[in-house]
N, C-alpha and C positions, 0 to 999 in steps of 0.2 A: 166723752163723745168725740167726734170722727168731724173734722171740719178739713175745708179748703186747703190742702196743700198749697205749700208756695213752687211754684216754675223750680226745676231742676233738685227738686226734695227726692229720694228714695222711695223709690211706688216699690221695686223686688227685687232680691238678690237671685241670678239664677247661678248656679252649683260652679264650682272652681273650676276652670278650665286646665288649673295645675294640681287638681286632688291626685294624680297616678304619680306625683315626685313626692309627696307628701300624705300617705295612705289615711295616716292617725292624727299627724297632726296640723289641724284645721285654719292653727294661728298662723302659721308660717306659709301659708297660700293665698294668692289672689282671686278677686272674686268680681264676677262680671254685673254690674249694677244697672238695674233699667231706671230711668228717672222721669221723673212727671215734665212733660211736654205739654209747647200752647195745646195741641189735639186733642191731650187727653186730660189736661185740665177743661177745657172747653166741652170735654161727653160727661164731664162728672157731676154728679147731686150731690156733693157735699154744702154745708149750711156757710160759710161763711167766718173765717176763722177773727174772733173775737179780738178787742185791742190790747186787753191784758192776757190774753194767751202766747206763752211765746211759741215762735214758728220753729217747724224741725229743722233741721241740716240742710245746707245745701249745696251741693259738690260741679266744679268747673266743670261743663261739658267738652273744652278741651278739642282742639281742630279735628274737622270730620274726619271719618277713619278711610285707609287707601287700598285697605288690603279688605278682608272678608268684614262684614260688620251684620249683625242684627239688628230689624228695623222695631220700633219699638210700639208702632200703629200697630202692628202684628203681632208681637208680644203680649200686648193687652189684653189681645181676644183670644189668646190663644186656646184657652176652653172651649170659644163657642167655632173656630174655625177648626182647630189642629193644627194649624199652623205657625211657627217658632220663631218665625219671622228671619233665620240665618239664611243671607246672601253672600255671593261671591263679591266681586271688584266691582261688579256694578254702579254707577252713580242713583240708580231708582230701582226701589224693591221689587224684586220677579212676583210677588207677590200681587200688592195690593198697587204697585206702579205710582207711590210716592217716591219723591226724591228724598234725599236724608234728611234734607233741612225742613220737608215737612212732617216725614214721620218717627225723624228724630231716630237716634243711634245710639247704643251703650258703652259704657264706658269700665273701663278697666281696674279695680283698687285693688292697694293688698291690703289686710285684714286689720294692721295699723292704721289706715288711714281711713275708717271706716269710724262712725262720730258711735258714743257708748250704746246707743238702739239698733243702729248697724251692726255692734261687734257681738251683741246679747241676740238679733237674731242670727245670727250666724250659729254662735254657740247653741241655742235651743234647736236648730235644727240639726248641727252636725254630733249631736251629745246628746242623746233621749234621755243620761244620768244627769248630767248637768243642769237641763232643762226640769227635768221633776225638783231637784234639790232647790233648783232657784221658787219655787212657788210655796217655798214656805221662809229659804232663806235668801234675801232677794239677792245679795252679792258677794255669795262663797264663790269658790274656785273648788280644785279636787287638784290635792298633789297627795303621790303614791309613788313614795320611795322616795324624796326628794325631789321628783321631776311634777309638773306641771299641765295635767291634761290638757290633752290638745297644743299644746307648745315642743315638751321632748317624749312624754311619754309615750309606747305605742300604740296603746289604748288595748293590746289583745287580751 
């Protein structure tokens, strides 16, 4: 079951900002991480995470960002609006006209620094082979030739 995130857990990965230096492989890229905020733990129905359950990950939000940033009020929705929530330098989103610190801003990893549910979904979306293989075998790998999918191989 699906309970309470904690503040700054991993709500979604959106897609590498450096997949065009790194075509094939996945592990050697960084990856823009939206994370659960007071706003959007505050819209969410989830039950209340139990005391013998342990909580997910939780990763430094890290000083507000100076240059373009994604707001993450908008992120959220972004199903029900179409909107991606990416701004310029602005200090409040041209959007929905939160400041960062209310609608919260993404943060930057690279694929190490991403805790083992971060890095498995990564791999399930970037490996549609990887991802079927793991739903029978929960923690193979695929190396072919020696190399390491998603690490050296090019995957063609």
């Amino acid at each position: 079951p699906s309970y309470l995130p904690p503040l700054n857990s991993l709500s979604s990965i959106i897609l590498s900002p450096t997949k065009h230096l790194h075509p094939f492989k996945w592990r050697l890229r960084t990856y823009e991480l939206c994370l659960h905020t007071p706003l959007t733990l505050k819209t969410s129905s989830y039950p209340p995470r139990p005391s013998n359950t342990p909580p997910p990950t939780t990763y430094p939000l890290g000083p507000k960002p100076t240059g373009s940033w994604r707001c993450v009020a908008c992120y959220e929705t972004r199903y029900e609006t179409m909107n991606f929530g990416a701004n310029g330098e602005s200090d409040a989103c041209g959007h929905c006209g939160r400041t960062k610190e209310e609608g919260g801003w993404t943060i930057v990893k690279h694929y190490k620094e991403l805790d083992e549910s971060g890095r498995r979904r990564v791999d399930r979306f970037e490996s549609k082979f990887l991802g079927v293989l793991r739903t029978r075998f929960h923690d193979v790998d695929v190396e072919i030739g020696g190399e390491v999918l998603g690490e050296t191989h090019e995957g063609k």
